[in-house]
C-alpha positions in Angstrom: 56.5 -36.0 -71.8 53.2 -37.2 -70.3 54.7 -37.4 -66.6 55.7 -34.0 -67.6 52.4 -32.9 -68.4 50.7 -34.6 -65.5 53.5 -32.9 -63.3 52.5 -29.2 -64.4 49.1 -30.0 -64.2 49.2 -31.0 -60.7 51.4 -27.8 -59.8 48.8 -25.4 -61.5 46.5 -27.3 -59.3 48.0 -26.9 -55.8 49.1 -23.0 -56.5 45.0 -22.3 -57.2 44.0 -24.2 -54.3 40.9 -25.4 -53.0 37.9 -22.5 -53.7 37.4 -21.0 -50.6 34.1 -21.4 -48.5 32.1 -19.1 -48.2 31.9 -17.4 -44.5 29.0 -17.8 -42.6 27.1 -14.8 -41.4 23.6 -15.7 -39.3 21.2 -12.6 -39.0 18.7 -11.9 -37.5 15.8 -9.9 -39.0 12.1 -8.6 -38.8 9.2 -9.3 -41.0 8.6 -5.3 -41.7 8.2 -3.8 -45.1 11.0 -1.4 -44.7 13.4 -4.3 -43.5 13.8 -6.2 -47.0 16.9 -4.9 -48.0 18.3 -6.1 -45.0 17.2 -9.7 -45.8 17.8 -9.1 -49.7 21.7 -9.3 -48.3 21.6 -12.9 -48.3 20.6 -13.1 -52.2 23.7 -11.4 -53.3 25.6 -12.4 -50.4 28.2 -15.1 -52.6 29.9 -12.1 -54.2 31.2 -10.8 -50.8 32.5 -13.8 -49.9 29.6 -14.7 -47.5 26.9 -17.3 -46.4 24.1 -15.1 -44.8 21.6 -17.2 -43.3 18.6 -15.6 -41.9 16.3 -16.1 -39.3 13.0 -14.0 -38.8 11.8 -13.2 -34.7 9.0 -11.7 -33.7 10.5 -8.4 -32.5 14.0 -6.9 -32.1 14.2 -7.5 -28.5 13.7 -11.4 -29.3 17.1 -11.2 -31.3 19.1 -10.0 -27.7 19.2 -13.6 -27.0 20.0 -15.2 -29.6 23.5 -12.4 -29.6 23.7 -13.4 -25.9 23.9 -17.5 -26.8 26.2 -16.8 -30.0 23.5 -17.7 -32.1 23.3 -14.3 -34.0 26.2 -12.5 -35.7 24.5 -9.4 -37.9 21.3 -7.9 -36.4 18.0 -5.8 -37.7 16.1 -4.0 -35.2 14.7 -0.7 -33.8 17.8 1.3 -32.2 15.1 0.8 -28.8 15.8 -2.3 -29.0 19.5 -2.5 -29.9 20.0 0.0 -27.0 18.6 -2.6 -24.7 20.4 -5.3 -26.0 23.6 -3.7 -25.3 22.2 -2.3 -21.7 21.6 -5.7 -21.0 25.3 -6.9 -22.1 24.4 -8.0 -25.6 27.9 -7.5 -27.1 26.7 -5.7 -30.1 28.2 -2.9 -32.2 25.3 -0.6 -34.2 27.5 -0.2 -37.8 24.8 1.4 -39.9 21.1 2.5 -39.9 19.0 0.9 -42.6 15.4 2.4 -42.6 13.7 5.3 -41.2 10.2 5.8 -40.0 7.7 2.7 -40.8 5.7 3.6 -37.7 2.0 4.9 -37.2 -0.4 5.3 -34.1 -4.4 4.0 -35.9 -7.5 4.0 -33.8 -10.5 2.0 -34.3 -12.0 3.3 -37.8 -15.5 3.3 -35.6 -14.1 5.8 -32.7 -13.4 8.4 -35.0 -10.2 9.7 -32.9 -8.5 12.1 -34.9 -5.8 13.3 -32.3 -3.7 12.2 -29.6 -5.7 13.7 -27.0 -9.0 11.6 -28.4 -6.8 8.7 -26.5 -7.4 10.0 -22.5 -10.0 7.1 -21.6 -8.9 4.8 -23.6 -6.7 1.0 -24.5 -4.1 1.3 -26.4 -2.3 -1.5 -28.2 1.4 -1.5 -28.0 4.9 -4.3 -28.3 6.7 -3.9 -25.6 10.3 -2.8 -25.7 10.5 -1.2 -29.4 10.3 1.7 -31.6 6.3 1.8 -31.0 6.4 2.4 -27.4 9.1 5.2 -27.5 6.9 6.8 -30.4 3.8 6.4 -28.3 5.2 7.2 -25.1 6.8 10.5 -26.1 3.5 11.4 -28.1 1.2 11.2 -24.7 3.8 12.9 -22.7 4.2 15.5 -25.2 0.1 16.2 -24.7 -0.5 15.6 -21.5 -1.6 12.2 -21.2 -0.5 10.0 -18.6 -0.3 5.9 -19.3 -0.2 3.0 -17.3 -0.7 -0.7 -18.5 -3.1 -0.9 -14.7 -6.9 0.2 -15.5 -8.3 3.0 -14.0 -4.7 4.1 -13.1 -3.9 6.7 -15.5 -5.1 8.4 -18.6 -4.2 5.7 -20.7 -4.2 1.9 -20.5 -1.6 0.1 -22.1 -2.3 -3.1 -23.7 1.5 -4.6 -24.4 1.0 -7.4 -27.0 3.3 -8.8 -29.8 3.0 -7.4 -33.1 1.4 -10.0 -34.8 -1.3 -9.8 -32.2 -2.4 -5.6 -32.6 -4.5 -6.0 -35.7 -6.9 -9.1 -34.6 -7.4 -6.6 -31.1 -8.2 -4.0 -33.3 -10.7 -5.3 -35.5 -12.3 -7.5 -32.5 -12.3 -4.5 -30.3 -10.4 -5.5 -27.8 -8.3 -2.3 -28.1 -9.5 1.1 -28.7 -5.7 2.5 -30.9 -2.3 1.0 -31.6 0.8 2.0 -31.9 2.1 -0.5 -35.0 4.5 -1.0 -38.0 4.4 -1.4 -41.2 2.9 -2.8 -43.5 0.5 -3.5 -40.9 -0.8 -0.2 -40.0 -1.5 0.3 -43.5 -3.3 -3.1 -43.5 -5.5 -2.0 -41.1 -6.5 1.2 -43.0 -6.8 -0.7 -45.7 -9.3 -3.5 -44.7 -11.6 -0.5 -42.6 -11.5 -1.4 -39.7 -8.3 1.2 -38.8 -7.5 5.1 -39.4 -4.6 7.2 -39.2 -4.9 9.2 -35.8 -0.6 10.4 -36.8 2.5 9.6 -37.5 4.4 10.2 -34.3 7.2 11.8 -35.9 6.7 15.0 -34.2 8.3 14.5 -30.8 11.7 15.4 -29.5 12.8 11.6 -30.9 11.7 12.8 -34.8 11.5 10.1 -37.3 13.2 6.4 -36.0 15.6 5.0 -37.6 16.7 0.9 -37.3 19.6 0.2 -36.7 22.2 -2.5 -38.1 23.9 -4.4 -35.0 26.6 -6.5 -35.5 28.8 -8.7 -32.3 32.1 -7.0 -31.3 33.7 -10.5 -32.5 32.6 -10.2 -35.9 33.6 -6.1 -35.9 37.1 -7.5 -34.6 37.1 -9.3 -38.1 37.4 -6.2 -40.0 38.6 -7.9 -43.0 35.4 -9.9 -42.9 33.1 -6.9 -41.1 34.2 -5.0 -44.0 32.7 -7.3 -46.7 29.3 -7.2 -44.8 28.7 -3.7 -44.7 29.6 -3.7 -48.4 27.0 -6.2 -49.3 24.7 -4.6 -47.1 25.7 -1.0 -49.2 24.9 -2.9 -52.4 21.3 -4.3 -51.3 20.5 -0.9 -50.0 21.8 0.7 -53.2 19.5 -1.8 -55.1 16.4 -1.4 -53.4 16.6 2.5 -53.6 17.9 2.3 -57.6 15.4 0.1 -58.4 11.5 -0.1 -56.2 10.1 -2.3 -58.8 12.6 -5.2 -57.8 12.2 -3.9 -53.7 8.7 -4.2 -53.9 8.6 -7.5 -55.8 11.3 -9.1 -53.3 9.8 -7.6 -49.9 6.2 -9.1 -51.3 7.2 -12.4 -52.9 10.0 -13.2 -50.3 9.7 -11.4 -47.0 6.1 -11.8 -47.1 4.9 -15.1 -49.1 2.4 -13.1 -51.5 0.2 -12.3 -48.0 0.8 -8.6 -49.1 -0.9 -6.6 -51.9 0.9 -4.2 -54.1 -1.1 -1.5 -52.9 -0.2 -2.2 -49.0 3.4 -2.4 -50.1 3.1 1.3 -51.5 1.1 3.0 -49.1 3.9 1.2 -46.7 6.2 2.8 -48.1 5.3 5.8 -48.2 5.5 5.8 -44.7 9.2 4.3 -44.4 12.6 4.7 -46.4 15.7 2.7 -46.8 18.9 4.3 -46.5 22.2 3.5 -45.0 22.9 6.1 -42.4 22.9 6.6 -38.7 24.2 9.0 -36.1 25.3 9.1 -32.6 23.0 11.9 -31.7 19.7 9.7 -32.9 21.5 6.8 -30.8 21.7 8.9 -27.8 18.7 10.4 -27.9 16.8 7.6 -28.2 18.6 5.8 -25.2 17.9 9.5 -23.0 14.5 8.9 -24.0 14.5 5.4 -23.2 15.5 6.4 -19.9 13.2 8.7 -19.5 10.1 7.2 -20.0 10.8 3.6 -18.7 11.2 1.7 -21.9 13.4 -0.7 -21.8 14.2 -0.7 -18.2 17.4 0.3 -18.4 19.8 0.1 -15.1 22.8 1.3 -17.0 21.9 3.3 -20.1 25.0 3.0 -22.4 26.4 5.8 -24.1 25.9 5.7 -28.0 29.6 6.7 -28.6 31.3 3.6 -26.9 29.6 1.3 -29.6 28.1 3.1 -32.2 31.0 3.1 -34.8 30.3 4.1 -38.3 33.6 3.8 -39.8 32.9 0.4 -42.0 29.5 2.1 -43.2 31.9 4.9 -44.5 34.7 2.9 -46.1 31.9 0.6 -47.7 29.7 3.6 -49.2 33.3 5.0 -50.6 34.3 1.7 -52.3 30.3 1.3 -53.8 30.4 4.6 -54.7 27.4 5.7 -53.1 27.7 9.5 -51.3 
């Protein structure tokens, strides 16, 4: 009876199996107000099925790499800079957007500029390669202004340092504007030495919107794909359900506690999370990519050959989410 017992016991064993590891997803993310529910993914990742292990870069471009040397599977960035990944060869897929707006041109709070044209004469602060050169770009051209980063050569001088380095030019004058995210606009209103001059929404480009990237290897995986974009659904639905916990995660997590309450509000009232994204904004951004030299794009690629929204959609239907 006992080798019976031990017998059963051993088949009820083999027919449940090992429990099956979790799958491995490493992304690749920004440290931007408006891009927490992107890294919140990897808190609720083990229901999906899935390991996400994140690493932080400087700026979206930075990530292109990383997706060139198989280092990078999911990707948060600007839809500048996953435009020029995929110009460049990056074999990336953009599956969803995830936040919208987060940008905002500040001048020196001593200058008092108050509009874009208060800019002719003077150094403006600006990454190169992402959402804040488009925005600033398009806002000179649309009044006027010429730019050049050569002094003396045009209206305006560009200034092209990382993000991390606008707000120390600002406040020791080394720059006269910027064209930053958030929360550090905001940061710079908020400790004086920065104010608004707009929020470049206004152009033919309207309000940004970042853009979730994933390799075409992991998109071949659809099975696996599939479970991403629904974790990614879930965080998103999370965040916008609940800001108490959003605000509390972006400050405590993304940030380390080096960011106040109040600069995570006024943040956000300057960016949004949501799940959606279109061709036409893809497009449209590349076209103005093109046009004004961001990105230095040889071969612009067409945002229908690898913007594909169709795991977004099947994800939103199975969370429920409209």
């Amino acid at each position: 009876m006992n080798q019976l017992l031990a017998l059963l016991a051993a088949a009820a064993l083999l027919a449940g199996g090992p429990a099956r590891a979790a799958d491995v997803v490493r992304l690749g993310n920004l440290k931007f107000a408006h891009y927490g529910a992107v890294s919140y993914m990897k808190e609720i990742g083990r229901k999906y099925g899935l390991d996400i292990r994140e690493r932080v870069f400087p700026k979206g471009v930075d990530i292109v790499p990383g997706i060139l040397a198989g280092e990078v599977d999911l990707a948060a960035s600007a839809a500048d800079a996953a435009v020029t990944g995929r110009a460049a060869g990056a074999p990336v897929i953009a599956v969803a957007g995830f936040a919208r707006g987060g940008a905002r041109i500040v001048g020196r709070a001593d200058l008092g500029l108050k509009r874009i044209e208060d800019l002719k004469g003077r150094k403006v602060g600006v990454p190169r390669g992402g959402a804040q050169e488009l925005l600033l770009l398009a806002e000179l051209a649309q009044h006027g202004l010429t730019w050049s980063d050569q002094p003396g050569k045009a209206d305006v001088t560009l200034l092209y340092l990382a993000y991390a380095d606008l707000n120390q030019a600002l406040l020791a004058k080394q720059i006269d504007a910027m064209s930053q995210s958030e929360p550090q606009s905001t940061q710079a209103i908020t400790k004086g030495f920065g104010a608004e001059i707009l929020k470049p929404y206004d152009t033919p480009l309207g309000e940004p919107v970042r853009v979730l990237v994933m390799t075409e290897k992991l998109y071949r995986n659809r099975e696996l794909a599939q479970r991403v974009l629904k974790c990614f659904v879930e965080a998103t639905r999370t965040f916008l359900a609940n800001p108490a916990l959003a605000e509390r995660y972006v400050r405590e997590n993304l940030f380390k506690g080096q960011l106040s309450p109040r600069d995570y509000q006024d943040a956000m009232q300057n960016a949004s999370f949501t799940y959606d994204l279109t061709v036409e904004h893809v497009q449209r951004t590349t076209d103005l990519m093109k046009k004004y030299g961001v990105g230095r794009l040889q071969r612009p690629p067409a945002a229908a050959e690898w913007v594909k929204l169709d795991l977004l959609q099947e994800a939103k239907r199975a969370e429920g989410v409209r």
